[in-house]
Structure formats: structure tokens, C-alpha cells
N, C-alpha and C positions, 0 to 999 in steps of 0.2 A: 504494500500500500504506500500511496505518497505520505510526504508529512504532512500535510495538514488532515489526512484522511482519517475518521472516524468508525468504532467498532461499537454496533447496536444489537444489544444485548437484549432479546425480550422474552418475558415470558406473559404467556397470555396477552392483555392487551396492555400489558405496562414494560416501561422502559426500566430497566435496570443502573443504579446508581451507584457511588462507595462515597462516602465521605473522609474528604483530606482535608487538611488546617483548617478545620470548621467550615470548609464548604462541600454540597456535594457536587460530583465531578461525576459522568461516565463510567460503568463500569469496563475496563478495560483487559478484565482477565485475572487469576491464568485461566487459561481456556476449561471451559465445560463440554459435559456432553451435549452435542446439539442435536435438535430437529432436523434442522435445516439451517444452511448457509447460502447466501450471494451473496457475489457483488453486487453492486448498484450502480456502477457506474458514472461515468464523467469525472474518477478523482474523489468521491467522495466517500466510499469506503465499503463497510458490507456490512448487511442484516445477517442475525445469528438467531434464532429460535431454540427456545429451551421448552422441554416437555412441562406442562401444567401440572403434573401428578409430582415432580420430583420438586423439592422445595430449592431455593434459590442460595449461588453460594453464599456460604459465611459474609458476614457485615454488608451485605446488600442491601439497599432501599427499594421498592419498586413505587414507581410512579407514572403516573396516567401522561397521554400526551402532552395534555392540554395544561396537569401541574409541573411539566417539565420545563413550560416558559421561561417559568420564573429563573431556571438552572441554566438556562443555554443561554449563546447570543444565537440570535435566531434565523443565520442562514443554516446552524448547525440544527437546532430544531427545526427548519423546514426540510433538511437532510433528517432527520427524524420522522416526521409524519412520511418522506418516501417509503423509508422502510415499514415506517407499519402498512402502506396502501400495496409493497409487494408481497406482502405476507397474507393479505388479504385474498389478492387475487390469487394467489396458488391455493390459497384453504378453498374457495369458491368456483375454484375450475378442473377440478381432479376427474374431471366425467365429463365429456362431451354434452353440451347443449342442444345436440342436434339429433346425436343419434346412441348416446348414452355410454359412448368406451371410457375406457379409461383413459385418460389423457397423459401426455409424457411431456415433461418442462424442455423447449428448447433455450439453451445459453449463448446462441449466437444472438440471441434479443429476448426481450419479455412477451414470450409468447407461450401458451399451452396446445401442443396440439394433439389432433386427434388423428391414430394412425388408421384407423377406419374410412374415413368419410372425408380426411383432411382438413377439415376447419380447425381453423389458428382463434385462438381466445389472447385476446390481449389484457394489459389492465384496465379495468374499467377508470372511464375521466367522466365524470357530470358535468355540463357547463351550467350555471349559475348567472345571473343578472344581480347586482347590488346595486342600490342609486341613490342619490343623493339627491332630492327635490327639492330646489327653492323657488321662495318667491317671498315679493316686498320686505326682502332682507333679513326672511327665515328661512328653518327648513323642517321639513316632513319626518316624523319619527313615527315609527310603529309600536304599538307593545305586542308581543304573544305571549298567551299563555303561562310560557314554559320560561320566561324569563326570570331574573330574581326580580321582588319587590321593588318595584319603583324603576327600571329600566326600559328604557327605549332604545329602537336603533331602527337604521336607513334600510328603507322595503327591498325584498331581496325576493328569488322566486325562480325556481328552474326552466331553462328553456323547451318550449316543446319541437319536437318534430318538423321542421319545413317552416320554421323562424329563422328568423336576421335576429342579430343581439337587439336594437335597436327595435324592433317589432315586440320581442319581448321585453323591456324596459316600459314599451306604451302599457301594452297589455297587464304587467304585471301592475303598475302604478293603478290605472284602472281598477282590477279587478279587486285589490284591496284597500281601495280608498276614495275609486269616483273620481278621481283629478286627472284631466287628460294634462299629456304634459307635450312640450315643443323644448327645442333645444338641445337636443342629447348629441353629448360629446364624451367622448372615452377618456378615461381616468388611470387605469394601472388593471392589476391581474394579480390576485394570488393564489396557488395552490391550498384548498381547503381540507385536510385531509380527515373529516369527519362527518361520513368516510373516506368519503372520493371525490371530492369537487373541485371543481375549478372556477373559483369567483370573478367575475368579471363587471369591473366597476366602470359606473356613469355619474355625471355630471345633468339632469335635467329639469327645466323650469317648468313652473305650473303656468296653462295658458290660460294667466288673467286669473280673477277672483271667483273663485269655486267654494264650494262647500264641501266639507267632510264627509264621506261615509264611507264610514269602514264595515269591511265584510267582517259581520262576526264569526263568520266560520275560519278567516285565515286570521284575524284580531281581535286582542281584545279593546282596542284602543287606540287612534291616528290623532295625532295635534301637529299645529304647527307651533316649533320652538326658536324664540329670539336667542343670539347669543348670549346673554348676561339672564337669560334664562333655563338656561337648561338642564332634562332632567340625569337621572342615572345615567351612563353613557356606557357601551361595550370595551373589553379587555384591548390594549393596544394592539394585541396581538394581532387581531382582526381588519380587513381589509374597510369595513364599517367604521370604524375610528380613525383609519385613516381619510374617506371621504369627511367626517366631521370635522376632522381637525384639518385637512384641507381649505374646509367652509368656512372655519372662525378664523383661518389666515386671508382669507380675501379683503382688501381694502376697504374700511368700513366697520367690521366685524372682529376686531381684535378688540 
């Protein structure tokens, strides 16, 4: 492996850690027995899978993806969420989708194939729409559900079938809020790995003075929020924080 390359340790759905001079770090060995191994490619190092029945080595921590943030700087956790999305896709493709073999992992790329029938299973990617809606020098926050207390974030919504990103941006602002919107401009991209997404962020205004109505089957709750107003906001981690804090950087809005 290069040096800067990385060795992901997991077992089940959590990452494996050790703590050194009061922080924790990666667990980086000695080697255990594994599941499975790959590389992953590009220089960035390999996934290692450890059996769920056999308990994890001495002075390990295991932790979830998502509380690994706090541990990594996060090009190394977004090299983290890779490995859990390839470990994914081999638990999930071991049998043909088509005509039920069992499937055999090729290493010249990420693919499963089937020596039957020949279809290649690749890793599943979702595409995703996230957006950032303003207007008269707010913007658009959603609550679901399943949020913590008091949290809002920017409407987000998977693409369907024989959509443009931008058709879905209309569509999804629409369907859960009523506000058609004009203006949609691209913003950035980040891999979502919970489980498999790919987020794909906008920039769009509402046309003119609308009213609210949020679908309660996708919300529990759409406002519009001024900057020196607003509410609980999403983990930095998330491409949603980065549209907000994009918004409160805009001339005006600081």
C-alpha cells in the first residue's frame, strides 16, 4: 500500500478503532482473521471484514460510520463509507438477479458476475437531488419525522427513472412543499454512503410569493428560515450544511 493508504477494519456494520495518547486512531492490526479483503482502489487502501460471531481484537472500539466523523478528517472517512458501500455490494450480490447462480467476485473491477447467464452486478450508486431554496433572503427547511427534536434541513429526494437532475429538483420541491421553483444551478456532489447514495446538490429560487404546503406524508413541517433565524441545523458532515452555510455566506446574509 502507499503511504498515505488506509487499512478498514470492520466488523459488522462498525468500523474498528485502538486508542493512542488519548485519541482514537484506526485500527491498524496485527492482522486478524478475515472474511474478506480488497482493495479499493485509487491509493487508498483496503477493506478487511471480520466474522460477526468472533468478538473483536483486544482494546478495540467499534464504531458506526457516521460516529467515526468525529475521529477522521474526512477525505479518510469518505474512504471509509467506500469501504463499507463495497462490502455491501458483495453481501447483496452473491446470486444472480437474473437467473439465481451463484455469483463469482471479479478483481479486475467491482463487479459480480454470473457464470450462467453472464450479467455483471456492479455496486449499487443512488442518485439523490438536495436543494437549497431561496427566496426574499431566506430559505426553505424541511422537518421529517425521523429527525432529532427541533431540526430542519434542505428538501432532498431521489431521482426517478427518465429524469434530468434538474427535473427532479422541480419535482421534488413541488411534491413536498407546493413551491415551484426557477433558477436551479449546481452546487457540488457528495458520496452518501447511507447506504449508497450519491447526493447531488442545487442552488434554487422560489418563483415569487407562494405558500407552504407541505406533504405530510414526506413532512412533518416546511418554513421559511431568515439567517439570524434559524433552526437546529444538520451535522457538517452532510452535503445539506454545506448548501446552508453556502446561503449564510452570500452577500447580505452573514
Amino acid at each position: 500500500m502507499s503511504a498515505g493508504a488506509r487499512r478498514f477494519f470492520i466488523r459488522g456494520r462498525k468500523l474498528l478503532f485502538r486508542e493512542e495518547n488519548g485519541a482514537l486512531r484506526l485500527y491498524n492490526g496485527p492482522d486478524v482473521q478475515a472474511l474478506y479483503r480488497r482493495d479499493l482502489g485509487g491509493g487508498i487502501g483496503e477493506v478487511i471484514a471480520l466474522a460477526e460471531q468472533e468478538p473483536p481484537p483486544a482494546a478495540c472500539v467499534e464504531i458506526s460510520l457516521r460516529g467515526a466523523y468525529a475521529h477522521l478528517p474526512e477525505p479518510v472517512w469518505m474512504w471509509a463509507g467506500r469501504a463499507m458501500q463495497i462490502l455491501d455490494w458483495r453481501q447483496q450480490h452473491q446470486y444472480c438477479g437474473r437467473c439465481g447462480e451463484k455469483t463469482v467476485e471479479q478483481h479486475g473491477e467491482f463487479a459480480m458476475l454470473c457464470p450462467a447467464c453472464g450479467l455483471r452486478s456492479y455496486p449499487r450508486l443512488t442518485p439523490a437531488v438536495i436543494m437549497a431554496v431561496t427566496g426574499g433572503g431566506e430559505i426553505l427547511l424541511g422537518r421529517s419525522r425521523h429527525f432529532p427534536g427541533g431540526m430542519y434541513s434542505t428538501l432532498a429526494g431521489f431521482v426517478e427513472p427518465g429524469e434530468t437532475l434538474e427535473e427532479a429538483v422541480r419535482r421534488e420541491v413541488f411534491e413536498e412543499t407546493g413551491i415551484a421553483v426557477v433558477g436551479i444551478r449546481y452546487f457540488g456532489s457528495q458520496p452518501w454512503p447511507f447506504p449508497n447514495s450519491l447526493m447531488v446538490g442545487f442552488f434554487a429560487q422560489a418563483d415569487g410569493d407562494q405558500a407552504i404546503h407541505p406533504n405530510c406524508d414526506e413532512l412533518e413541517d416546511a418554513r421559511w428560515f431568515s439567517p439570524d433565524n434559524l433552526p437546529l441545523l444538520p451535522d457538517r458532515m452532510s452535503i445539506a450544511r454545506r448548501l446552508i452555510d453556502a446561503f449564510l455566506a452570500l452577500p447580505g446574509n452573514g
